[in-house]
Structure formats: structure tokens, C-alpha cells
Backbone as a chain_set.jsonl record, in Angstrom:
{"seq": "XXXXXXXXXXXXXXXXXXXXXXXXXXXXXXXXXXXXXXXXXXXXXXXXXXXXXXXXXXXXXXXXXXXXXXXXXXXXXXXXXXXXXXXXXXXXXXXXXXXXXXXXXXXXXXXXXXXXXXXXXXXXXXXXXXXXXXXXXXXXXXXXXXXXXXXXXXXXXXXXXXXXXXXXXXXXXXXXXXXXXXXXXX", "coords": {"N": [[143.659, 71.119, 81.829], [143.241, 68.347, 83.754], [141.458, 65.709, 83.044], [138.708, 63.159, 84.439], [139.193, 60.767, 84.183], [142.131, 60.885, 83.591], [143.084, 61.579, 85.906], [141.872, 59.233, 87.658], [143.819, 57.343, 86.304], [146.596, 57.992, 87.233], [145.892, 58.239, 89.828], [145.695, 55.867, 90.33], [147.586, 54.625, 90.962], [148.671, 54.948, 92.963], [146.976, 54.588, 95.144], [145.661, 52.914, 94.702], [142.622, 50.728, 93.008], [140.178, 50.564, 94.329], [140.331, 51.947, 96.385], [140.341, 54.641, 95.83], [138.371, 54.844, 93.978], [136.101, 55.11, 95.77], [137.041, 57.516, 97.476], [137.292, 59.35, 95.263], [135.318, 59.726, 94.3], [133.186, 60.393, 96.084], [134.581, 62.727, 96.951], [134.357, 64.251, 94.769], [133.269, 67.286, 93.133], [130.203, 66.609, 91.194], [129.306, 64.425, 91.86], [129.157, 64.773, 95.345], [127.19, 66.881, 95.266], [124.939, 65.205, 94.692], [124.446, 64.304, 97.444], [124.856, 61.842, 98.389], [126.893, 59.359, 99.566], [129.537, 57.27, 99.033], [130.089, 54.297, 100.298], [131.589, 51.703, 100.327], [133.815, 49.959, 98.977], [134.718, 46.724, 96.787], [137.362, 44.951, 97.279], [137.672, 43.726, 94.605], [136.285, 45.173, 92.947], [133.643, 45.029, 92.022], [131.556, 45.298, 93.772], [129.438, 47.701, 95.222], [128.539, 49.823, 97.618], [126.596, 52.727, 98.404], [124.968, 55.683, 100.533], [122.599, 57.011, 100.819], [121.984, 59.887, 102.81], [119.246, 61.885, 104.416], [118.706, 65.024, 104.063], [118.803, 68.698, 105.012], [119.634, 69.416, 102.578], [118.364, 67.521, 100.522], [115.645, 67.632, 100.654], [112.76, 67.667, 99.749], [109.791, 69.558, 99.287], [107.616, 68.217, 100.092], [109.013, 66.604, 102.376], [110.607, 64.565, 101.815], [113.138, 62.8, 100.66], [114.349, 64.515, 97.216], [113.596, 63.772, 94.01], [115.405, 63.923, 92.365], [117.821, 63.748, 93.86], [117.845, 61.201, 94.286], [117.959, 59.968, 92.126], [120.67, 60.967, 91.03], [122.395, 60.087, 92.461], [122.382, 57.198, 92.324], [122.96, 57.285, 89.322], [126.353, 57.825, 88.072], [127.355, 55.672, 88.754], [126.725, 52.149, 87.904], [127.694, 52.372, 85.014], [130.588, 53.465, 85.243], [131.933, 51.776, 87.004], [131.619, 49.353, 85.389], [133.125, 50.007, 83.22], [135.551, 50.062, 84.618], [136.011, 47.243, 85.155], [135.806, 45.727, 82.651], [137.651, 46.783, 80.94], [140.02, 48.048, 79.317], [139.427, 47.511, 76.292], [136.826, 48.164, 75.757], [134.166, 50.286, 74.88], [132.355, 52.024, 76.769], [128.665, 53.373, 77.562], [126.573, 55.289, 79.159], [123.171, 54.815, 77.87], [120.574, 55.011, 78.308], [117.768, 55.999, 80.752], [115.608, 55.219, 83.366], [113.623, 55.6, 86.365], [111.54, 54.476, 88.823], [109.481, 55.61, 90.928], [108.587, 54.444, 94.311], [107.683, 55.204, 96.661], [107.624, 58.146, 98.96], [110.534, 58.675, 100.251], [111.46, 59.005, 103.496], [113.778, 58.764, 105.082], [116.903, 57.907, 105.547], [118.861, 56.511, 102.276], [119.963, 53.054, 100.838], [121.785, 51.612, 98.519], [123.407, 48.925, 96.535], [125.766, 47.903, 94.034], [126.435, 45.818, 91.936], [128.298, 43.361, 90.293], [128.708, 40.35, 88.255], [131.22, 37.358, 88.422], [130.195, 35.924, 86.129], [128.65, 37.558, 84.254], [129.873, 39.493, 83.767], [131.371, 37.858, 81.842], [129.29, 36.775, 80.514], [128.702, 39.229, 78.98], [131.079, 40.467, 77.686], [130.981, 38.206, 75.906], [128.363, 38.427, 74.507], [129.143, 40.941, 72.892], [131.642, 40.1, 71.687], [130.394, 38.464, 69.355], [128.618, 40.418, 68.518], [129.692, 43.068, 68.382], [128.74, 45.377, 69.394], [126.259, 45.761, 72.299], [123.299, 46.457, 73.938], [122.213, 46.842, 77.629], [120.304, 46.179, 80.157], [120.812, 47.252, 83.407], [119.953, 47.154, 86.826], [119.279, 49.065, 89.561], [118.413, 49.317, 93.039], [117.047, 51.292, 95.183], [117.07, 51.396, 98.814], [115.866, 51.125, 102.432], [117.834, 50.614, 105.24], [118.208, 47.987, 106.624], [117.163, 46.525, 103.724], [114.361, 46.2, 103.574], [112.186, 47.769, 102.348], [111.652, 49.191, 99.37], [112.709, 52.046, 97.969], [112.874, 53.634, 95.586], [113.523, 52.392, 91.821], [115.683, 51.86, 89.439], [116.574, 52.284, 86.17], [119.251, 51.24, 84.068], [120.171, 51.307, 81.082], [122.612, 50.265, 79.51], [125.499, 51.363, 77.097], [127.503, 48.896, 75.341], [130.412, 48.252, 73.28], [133.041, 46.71, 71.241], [136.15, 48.367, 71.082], [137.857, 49.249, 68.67], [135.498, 48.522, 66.641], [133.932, 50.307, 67.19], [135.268, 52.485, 66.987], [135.505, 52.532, 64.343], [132.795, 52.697, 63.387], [132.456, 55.069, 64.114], [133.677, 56.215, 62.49], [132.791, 55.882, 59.867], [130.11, 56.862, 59.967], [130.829, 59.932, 60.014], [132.044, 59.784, 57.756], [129.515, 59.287, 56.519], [128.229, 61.84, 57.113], [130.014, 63.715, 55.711], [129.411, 63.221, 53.01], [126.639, 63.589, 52.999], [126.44, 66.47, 53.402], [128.057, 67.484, 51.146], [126.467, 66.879, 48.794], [124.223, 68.299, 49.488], [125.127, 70.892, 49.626], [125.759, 71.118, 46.775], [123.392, 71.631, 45.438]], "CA": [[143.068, 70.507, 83.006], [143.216, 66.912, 83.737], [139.817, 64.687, 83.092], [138.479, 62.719, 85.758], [139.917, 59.381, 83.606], [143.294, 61.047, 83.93], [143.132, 61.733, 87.612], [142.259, 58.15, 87.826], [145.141, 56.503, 86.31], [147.331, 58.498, 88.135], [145.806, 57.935, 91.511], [145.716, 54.39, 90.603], [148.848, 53.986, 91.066], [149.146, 55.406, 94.304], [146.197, 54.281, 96.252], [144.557, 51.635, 94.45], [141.359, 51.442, 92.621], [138.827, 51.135, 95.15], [140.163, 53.423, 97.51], [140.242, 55.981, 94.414], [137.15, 55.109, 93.598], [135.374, 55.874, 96.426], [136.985, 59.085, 97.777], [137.212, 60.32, 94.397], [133.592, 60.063, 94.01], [133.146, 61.387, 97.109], [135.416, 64.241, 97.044], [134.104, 64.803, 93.081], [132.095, 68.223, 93.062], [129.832, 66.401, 90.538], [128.913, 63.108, 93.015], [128.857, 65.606, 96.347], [125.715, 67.519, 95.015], [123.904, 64.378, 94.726], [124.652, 64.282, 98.979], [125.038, 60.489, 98.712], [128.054, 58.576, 99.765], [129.766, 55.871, 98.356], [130.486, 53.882, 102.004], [132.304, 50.684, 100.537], [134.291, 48.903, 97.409], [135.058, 45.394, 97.434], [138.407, 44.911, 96.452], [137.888, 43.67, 93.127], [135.235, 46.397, 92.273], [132.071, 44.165, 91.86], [130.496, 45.159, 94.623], [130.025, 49.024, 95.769], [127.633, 50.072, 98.469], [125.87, 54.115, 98.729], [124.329, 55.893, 101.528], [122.163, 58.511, 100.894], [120.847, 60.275, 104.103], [118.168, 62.847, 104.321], [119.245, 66.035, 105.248], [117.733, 69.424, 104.45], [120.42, 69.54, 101.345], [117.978, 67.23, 99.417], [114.921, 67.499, 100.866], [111.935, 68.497, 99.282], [108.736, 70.131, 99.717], [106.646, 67.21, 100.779], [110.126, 66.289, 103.532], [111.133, 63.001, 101.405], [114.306, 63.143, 99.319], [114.163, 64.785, 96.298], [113.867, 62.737, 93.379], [116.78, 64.008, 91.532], [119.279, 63.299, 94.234], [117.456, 59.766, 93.961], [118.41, 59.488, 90.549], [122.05, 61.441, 91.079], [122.901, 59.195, 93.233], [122.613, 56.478, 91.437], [123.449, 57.301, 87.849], [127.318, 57.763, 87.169], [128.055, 54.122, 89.342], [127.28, 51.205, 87.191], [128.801, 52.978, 83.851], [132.29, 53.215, 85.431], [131.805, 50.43, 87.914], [131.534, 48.559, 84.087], [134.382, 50.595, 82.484], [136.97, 49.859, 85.108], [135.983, 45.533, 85.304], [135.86, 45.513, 81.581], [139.181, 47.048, 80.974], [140.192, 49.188, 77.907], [139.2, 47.382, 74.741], [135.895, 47.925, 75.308], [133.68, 51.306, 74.47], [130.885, 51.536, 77.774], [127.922, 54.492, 77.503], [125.371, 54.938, 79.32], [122.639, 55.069, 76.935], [119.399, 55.805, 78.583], [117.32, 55.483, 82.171], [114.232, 55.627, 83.946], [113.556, 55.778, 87.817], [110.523, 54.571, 88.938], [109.148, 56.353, 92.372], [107.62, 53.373, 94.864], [107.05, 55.431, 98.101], [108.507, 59.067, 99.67], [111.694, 58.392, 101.274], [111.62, 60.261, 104.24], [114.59, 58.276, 105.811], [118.652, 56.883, 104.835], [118.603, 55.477, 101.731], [121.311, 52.318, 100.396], [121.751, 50.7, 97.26], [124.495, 47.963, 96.825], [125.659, 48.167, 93.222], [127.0, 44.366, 91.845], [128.291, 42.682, 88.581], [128.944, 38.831, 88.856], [132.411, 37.686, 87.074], [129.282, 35.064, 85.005], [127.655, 38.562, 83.931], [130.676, 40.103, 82.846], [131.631, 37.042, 80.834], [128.296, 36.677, 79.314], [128.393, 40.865, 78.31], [132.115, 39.906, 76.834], [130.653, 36.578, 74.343], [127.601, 38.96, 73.362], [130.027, 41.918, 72.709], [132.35, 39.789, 70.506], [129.288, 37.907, 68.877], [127.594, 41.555, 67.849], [130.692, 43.655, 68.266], [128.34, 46.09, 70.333], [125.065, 45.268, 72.366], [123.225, 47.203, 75.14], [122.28, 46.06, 78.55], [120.07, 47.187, 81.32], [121.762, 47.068, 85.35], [118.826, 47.844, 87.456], [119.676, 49.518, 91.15], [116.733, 49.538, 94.164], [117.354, 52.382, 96.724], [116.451, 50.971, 100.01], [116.074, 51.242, 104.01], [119.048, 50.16, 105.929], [117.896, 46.363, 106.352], [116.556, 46.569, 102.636], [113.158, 45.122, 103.558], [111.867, 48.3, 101.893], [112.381, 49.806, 98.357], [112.392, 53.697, 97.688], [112.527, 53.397, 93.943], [114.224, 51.487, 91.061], [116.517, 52.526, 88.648], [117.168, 50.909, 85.569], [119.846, 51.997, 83.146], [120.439, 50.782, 79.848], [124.418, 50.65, 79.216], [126.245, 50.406, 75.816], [129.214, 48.21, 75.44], [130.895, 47.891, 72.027], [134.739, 46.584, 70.935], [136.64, 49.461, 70.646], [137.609, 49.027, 67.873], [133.926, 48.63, 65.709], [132.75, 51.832, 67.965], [135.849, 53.434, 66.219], [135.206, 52.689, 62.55], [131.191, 52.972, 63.137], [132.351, 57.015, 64.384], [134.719, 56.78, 61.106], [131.708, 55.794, 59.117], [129.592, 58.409, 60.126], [131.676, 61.364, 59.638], [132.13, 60.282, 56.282], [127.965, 59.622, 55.549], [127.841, 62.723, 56.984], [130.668, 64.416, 54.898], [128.953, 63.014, 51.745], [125.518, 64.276, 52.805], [126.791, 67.843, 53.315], [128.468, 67.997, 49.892], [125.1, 66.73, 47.994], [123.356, 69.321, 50.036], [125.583, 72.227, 48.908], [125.904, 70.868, 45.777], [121.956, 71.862, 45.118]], "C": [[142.952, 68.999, 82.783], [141.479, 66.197, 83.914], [140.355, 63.697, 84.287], [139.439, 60.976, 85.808], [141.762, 59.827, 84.363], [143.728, 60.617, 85.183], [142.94, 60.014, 87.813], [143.097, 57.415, 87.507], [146.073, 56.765, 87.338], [147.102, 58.176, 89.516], [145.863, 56.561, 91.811], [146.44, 53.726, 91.017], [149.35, 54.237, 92.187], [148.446, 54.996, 95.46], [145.1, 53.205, 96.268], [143.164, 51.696, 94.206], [140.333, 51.714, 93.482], [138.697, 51.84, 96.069], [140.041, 54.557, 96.694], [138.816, 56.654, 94.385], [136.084, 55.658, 94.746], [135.616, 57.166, 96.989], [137.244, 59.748, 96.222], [135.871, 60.643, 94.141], [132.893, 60.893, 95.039], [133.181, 62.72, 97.794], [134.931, 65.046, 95.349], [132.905, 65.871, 92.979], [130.731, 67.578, 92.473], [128.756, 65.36, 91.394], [128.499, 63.893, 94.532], [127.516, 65.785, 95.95], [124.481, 66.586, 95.378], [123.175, 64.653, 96.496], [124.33, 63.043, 99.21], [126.328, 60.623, 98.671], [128.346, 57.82, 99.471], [130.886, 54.997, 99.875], [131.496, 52.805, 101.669], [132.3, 50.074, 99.106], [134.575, 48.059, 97.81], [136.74, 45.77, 96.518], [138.606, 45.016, 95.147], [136.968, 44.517, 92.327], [133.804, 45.891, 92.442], [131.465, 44.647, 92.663], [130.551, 46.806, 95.307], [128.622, 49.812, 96.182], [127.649, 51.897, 98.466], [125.263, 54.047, 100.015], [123.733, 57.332, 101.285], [121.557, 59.373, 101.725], [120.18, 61.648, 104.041], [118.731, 63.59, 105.028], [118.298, 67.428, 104.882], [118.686, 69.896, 103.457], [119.348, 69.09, 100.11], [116.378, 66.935, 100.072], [113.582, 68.301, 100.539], [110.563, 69.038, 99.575], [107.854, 69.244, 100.594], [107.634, 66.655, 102.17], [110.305, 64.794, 103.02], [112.219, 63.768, 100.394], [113.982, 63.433, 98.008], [114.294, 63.817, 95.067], [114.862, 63.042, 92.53], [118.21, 63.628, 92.318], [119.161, 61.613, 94.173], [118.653, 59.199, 93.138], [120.062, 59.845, 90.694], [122.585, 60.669, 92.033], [123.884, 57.429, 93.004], [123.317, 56.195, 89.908], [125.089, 57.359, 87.499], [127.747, 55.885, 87.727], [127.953, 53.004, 88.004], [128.224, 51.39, 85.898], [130.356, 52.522, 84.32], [132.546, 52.562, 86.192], [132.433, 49.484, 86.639], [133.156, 48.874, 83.319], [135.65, 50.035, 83.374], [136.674, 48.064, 85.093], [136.029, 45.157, 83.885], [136.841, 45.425, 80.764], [138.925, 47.983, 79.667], [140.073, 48.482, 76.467], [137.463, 47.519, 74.434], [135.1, 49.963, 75.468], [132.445, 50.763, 75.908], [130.757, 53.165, 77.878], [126.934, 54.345, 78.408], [124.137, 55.329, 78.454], [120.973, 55.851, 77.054], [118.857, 55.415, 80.155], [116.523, 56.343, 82.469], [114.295, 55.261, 85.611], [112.019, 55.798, 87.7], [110.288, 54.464, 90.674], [108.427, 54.989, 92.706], [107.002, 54.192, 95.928], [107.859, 56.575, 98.255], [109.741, 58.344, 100.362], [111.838, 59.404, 102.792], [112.74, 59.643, 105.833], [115.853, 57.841, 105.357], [118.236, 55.896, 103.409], [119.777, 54.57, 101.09], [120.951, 51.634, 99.398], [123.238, 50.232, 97.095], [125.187, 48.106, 94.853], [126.881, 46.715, 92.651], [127.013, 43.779, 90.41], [129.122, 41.229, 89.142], [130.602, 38.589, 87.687], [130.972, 36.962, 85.516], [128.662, 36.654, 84.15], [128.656, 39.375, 83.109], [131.029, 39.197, 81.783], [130.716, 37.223, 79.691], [128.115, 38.78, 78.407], [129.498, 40.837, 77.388], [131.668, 39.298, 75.248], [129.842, 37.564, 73.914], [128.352, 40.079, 72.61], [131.27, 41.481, 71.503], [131.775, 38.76, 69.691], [128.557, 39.325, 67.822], [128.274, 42.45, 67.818], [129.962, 45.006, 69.523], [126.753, 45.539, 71.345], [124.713, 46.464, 73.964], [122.368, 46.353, 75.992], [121.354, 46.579, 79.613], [120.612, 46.459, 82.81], [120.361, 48.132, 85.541], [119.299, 47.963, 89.02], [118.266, 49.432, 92.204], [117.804, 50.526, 95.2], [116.148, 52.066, 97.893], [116.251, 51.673, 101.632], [117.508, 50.336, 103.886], [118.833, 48.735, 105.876], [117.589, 45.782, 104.834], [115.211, 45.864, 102.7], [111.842, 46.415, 103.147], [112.335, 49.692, 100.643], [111.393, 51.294, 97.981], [111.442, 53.78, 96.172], [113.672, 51.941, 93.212], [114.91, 52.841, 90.295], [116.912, 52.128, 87.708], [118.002, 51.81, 84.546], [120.4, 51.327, 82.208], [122.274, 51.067, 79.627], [124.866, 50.172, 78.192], [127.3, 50.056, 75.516], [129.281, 47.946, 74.0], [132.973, 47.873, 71.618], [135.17, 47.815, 70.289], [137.112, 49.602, 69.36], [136.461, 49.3, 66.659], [133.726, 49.735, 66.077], [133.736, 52.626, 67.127], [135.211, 53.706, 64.915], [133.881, 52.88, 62.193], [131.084, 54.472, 63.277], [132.998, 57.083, 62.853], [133.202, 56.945, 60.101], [130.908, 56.906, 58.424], [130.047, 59.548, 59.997], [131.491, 61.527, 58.005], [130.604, 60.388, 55.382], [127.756, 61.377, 55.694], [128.305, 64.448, 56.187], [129.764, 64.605, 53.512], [127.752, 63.767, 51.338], [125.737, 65.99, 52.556], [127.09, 68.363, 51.601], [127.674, 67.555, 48.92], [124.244, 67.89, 48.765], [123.909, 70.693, 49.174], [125.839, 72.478, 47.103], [124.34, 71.639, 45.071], [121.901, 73.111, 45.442]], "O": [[142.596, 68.521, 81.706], [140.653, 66.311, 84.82], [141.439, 63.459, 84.82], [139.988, 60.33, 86.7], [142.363, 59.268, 85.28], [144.452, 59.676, 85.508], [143.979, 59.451, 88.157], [143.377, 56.583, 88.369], [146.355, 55.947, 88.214], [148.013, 57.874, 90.288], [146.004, 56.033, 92.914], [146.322, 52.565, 91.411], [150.458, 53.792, 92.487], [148.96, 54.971, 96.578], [144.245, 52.781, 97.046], [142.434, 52.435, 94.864], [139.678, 52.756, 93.507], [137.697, 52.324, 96.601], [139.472, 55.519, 97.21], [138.293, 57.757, 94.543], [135.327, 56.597, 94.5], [134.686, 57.969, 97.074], [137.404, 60.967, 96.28], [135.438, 61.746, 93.805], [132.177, 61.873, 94.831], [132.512, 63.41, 98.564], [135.201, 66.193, 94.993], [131.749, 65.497, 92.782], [129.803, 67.918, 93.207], [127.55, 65.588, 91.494], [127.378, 63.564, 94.921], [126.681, 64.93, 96.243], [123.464, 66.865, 96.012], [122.035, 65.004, 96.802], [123.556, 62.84, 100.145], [126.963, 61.502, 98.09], [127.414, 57.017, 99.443], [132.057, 55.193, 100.203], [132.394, 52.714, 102.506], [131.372, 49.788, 98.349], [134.814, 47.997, 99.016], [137.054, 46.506, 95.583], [139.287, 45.834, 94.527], [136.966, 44.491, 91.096], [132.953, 46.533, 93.056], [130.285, 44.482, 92.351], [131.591, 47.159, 95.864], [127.814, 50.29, 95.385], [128.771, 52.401, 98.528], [125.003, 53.011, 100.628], [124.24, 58.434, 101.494], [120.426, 59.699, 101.364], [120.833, 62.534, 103.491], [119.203, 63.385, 106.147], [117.143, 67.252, 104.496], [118.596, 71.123, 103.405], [119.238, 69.731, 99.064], [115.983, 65.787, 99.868], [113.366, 69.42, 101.004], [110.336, 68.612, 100.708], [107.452, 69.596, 101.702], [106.941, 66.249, 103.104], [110.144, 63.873, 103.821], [112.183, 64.786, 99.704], [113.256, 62.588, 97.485], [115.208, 62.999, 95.168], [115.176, 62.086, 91.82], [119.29, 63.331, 91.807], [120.135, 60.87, 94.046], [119.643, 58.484, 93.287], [120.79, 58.885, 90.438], [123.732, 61.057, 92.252], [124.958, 56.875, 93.239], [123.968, 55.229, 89.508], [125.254, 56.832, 86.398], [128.362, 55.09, 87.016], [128.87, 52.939, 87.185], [129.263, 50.755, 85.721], [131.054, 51.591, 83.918], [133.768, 52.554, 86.337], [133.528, 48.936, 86.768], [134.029, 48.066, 83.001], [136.654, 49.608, 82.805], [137.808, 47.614, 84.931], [136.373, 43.978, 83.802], [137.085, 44.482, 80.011], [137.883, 48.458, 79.215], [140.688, 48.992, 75.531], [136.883, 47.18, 73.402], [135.682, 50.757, 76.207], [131.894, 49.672, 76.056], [131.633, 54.005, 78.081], [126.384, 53.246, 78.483], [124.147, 56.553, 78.324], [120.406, 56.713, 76.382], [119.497, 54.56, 80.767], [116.43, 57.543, 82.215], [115.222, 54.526, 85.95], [111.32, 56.538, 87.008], [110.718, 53.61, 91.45], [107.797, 54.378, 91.843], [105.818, 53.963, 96.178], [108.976, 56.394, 97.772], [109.548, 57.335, 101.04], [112.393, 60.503, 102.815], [112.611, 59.903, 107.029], [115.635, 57.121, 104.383], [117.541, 54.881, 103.42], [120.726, 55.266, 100.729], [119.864, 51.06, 99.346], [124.177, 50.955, 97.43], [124.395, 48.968, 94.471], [128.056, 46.732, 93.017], [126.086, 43.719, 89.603], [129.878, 41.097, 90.104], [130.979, 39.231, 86.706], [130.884, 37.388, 84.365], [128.092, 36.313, 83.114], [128.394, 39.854, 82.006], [131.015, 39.716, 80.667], [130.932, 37.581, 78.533], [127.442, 39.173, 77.454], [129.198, 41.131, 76.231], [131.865, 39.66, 74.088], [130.235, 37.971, 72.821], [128.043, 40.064, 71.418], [131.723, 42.254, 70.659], [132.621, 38.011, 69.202], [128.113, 39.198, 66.681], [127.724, 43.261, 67.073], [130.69, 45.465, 70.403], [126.148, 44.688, 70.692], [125.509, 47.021, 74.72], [121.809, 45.358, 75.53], [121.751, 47.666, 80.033], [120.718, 45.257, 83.055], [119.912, 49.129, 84.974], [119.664, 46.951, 89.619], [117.132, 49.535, 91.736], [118.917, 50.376, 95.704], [114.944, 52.319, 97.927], [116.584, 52.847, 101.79], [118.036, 49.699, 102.974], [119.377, 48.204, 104.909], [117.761, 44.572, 104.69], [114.973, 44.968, 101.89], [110.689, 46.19, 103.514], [113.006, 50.705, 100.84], [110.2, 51.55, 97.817], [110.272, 53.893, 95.807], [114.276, 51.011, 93.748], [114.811, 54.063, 90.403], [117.856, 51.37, 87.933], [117.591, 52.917, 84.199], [121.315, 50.602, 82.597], [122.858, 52.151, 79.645], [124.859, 48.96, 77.975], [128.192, 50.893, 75.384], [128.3, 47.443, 73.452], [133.821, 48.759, 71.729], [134.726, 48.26, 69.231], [136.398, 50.45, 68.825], [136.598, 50.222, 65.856], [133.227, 50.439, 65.199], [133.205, 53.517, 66.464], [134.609, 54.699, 64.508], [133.572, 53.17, 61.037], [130.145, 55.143, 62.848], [132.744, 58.051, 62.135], [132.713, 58.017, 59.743], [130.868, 57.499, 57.346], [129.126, 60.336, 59.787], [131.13, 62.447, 57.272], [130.344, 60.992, 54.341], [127.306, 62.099, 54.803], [127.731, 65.529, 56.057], [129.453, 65.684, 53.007], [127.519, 64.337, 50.272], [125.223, 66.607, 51.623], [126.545, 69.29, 51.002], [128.176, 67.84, 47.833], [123.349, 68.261, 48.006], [123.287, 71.333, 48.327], [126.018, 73.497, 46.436], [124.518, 72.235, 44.009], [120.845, 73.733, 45.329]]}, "num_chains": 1, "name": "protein.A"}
């Protein structure tokens, strides 16, 4: 079976990334569930608008959106937003994240999702300065005008030269070869 990476090269070549990107996310069993939409890519990626509307798919006991489609909504975007503007020498995780509730939603909610080229540069210089470093990209899920925020979202992301992220997995294998065979050794 082909990974989702796969499927994207391949479609890349046929329909271009940001049309990819959004009906693949779209059409992606995984992204569906959430029952947000991904409404609009900018050409060059940077910029990639959601719509999550209240339906009785994610609506929960109290009649405000559940807070997991909140969060599912939000969570795979900046990661591979990052991965595809970064390009392939670089290792990007997401590493950890918190969502903090402001108010029920009990209406459409949009979050815009944006990396500057200055932001990618400066994640670049610290990245070949420290070889890895992590980062938080914080999202707001809004109203339609945005002149009111649902929640936040902040997610820590780890970027490291492919490279270093290799030989730091080589590393480890072998502390953990070494430990094993002092363990059995006893």
C-alpha cells in the first residue's frame, strides 16, 4: 500500500501541490473525521485557510463543537505545511501540543494557518547552527470575521538536518545494543 508521502509525490506531478494538498486532505479518511475543511492554499503553500462548521457530526453534549474535532482539525496542518516549504533535507516532527478552550463554539469555526519566507529562514540558520531545534506555531480557531477566538493551539514542531537526525537514530540503536548485551551479560 502506498503512504500518504507516496500518494503525494505522485499527485504532485499531476495536479500541483496545493491543489493536492487540499483535496487530499479533504478526501483523506484521517482529516474527514475531524469534519473540518481545508477551503484554500496559496500557491506557494504559506498560507492555508480551514472551515470547521458545526454539524451534529461533532457536536457535543453541551451543542458546541467537540473539543477533539477542535484539536483534529488543527493538528496534522502546520507539520506538513513545514515539511513540504522546507524541502527534503530536513527531518520535521511534531513533538508535542496543548489546546487551550476560550469559549463553547456553538458556530463555523476558521483558522488561517501561515509561515513567513523571514520565519522559514530564521528556522533554516537555527537548524544549521544546532543541527536540530524545536519550535512552537500557534493556530486560533475563530468566527468568520475573526473578531472572536474559540481556542488556541500551540504545537511544538521538531526540525533537525537530516542527516544529524540520521546518525543521532544510528547512535541510539547502538547505546541501546550495548545496554542490552551488559544486561544479559549479568
Amino acid at each position: 500500500m502506498l503512504s500518504y508521502k507516496q500518494l503525494m509525490k505522485i499527485g504532485q506531478r499531476f495536479l500541483g501541490l496545493p491543489i493536492l494538498f487540499k483535496y487530499g486532505y479533504n478526501w483523506s479518511p484521517m482529516y474527514r473525521r475531524s469534519t473540518a475543511r481545508i477551503t484554500a492554499v496559496s500557491d506557494d503553500l504559506f498560507t492555508i485557510s480551514i472551515k470547521l462548521p458545526i454539524s451534529y457530526k461533532n457536536r457535543n453534549y453541551m451543542s458546541s463543537i467537540f473539543g477533539g474535532s477542535m484539536f483534529a482539525a488543527v493538528d496534522p496542518i502546520p507539520m506538513v505545511q513545514l515539511m513540504n516549504l522546507i524541502g527534503g533535507d530536513y527531518v520535521v516532527w511534531d513533538k508535542s501540543a496543548e489546546i487551550y478552550f476560550k469559549r463553547p463554539a456553538r458556530e463555523d469555526l476558521f483558522a488561517t494557518f501561515t509561515f513567513s519566507q523571514d520565519e522559514l529562514a530564521q528556522i533554516k540558520a537555527q537548524v544549521a547552527q544546532s543541527n536540530e531545534i524545536d519550535f512552537m506555531k500557534v493556530t486560533q480557531l475563530t468566527n468568520k470575521d475573526k473578531t472572536i477566538v474559540y481556542c488556541d493551539v500551540k504545537k511544538t514542531i521538531y526540525v533537525a538536518e537530516k542527516e544529524y537526525h540520521k546518525e543521532k537514530l544510528a547512535r541510539r540503536k547502538q547505546k541501546k545494543r550495548s545496554t542490552n548485551k551488559v544486561e544479559r551479560s549479568h
